[in-house]
N, C-alpha and C positions, 0 to 999 in steps of 0.2 A: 758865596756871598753871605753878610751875617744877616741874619733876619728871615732866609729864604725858607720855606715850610714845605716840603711834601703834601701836598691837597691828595686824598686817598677817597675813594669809592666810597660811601657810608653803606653799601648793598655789597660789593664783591670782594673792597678793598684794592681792588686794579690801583695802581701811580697814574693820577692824571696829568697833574704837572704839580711844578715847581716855582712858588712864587713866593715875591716880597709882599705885592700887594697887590689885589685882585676883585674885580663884582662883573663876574661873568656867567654865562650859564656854559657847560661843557658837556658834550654827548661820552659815556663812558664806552670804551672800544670793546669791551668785555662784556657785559650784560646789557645795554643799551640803554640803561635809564640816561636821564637829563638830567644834570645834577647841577643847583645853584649856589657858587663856589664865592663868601668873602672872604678878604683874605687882607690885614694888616700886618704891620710888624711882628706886633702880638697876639692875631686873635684870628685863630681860622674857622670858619665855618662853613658847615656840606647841607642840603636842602635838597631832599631828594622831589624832583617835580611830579608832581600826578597828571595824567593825560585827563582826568577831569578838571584841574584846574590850571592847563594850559596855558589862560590868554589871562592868569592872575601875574599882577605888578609885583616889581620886587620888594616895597612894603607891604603889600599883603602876604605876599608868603613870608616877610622875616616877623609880618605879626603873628601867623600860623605859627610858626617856629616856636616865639617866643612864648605862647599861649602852651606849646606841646613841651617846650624845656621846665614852664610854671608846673605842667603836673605831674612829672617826673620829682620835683621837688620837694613837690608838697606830701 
């Protein structure tokens, strides 16, 4: 199907699935992290969970995120 993206482990690289579009959390079968998977037409993204921040919303992890992609950049 066109659009469909390989979502990949950002720790193992395991194949989690295969999606058009996705805002799910999925347990990797390979290493066991929690990994928090968007996923649009054009735009995938992996979030690996921390067990201390568990019971964080999925705006606060994609502001985590986006705070940790800013200093990568800078």
């Amino acid at each position: 199907m066109e659009g469909e993206r390989w979502v990949n482990c950002p720790v193992c690289g395991n194949r989690i699935m295969k999606a058009r579009s996705a805002d799910v959390d999925e347990k990797c079968e390979i290493c066991g992290n929690t990994i928090t998977i968007y996923a649009t037409k054009w735009f995938v993204t992996t979030i690996v969970n921390d067990e201390e921040n568990d019971n964080e919303s999925f705006t606060d992890r994609m502001n985590r995120y986006k705070k940790a992609l800013e200093m990568l950049t800078n």
